[in-house]
C-alpha positions in Angstrom: 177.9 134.2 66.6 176.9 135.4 63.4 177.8 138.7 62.0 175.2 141.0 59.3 178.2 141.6 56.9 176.1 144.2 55.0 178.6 147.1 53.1 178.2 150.4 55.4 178.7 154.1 54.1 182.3 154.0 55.5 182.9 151.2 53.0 183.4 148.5 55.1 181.4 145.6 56.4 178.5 146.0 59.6 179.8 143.5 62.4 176.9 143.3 64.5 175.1 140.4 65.7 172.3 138.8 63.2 168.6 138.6 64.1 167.6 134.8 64.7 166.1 133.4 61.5 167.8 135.9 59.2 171.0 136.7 58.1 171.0 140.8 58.7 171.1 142.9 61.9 167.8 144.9 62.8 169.6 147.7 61.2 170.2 146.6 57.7 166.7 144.0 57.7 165.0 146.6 56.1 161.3 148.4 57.3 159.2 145.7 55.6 161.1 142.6 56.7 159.3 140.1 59.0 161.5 141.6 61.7 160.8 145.3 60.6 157.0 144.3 60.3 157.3 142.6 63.8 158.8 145.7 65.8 156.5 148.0 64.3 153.0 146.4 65.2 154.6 146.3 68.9 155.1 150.0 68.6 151.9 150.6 67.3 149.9 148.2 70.1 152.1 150.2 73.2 151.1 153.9 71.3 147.2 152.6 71.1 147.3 151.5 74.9 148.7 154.4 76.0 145.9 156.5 74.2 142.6 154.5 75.6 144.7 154.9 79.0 145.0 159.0 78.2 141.0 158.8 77.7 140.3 157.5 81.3 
């Protein structure tokens, strides 16, 4: 399995598992990777059903 290997702030390197199709963990992808991009339109969808379901 592949590891992120990005530096972390304790100077070493992260060891957790990559996100398929990229070579960075969901941590160190960044907000505006296709993966960041991806997770936040899900969020977005689940908040906006949950306020038309408030309404009824």
């Amino acid at each position: 399995m592949a590891r992120c290997g990005a530096p972390t702030k304790a100077g070493g390197r992260c060891r957790r598992p990559v996100v398929t199709g990229t070579s960075r963990c969901p941590v160190h992808q960044g907000q505006w990777s296709a993966y960041g991009v991806a997770q936040r339109k899900e969020k977005e969808a689940k908040e906006k059903k949950r306020k038309i379901r408030k309404k009824r």
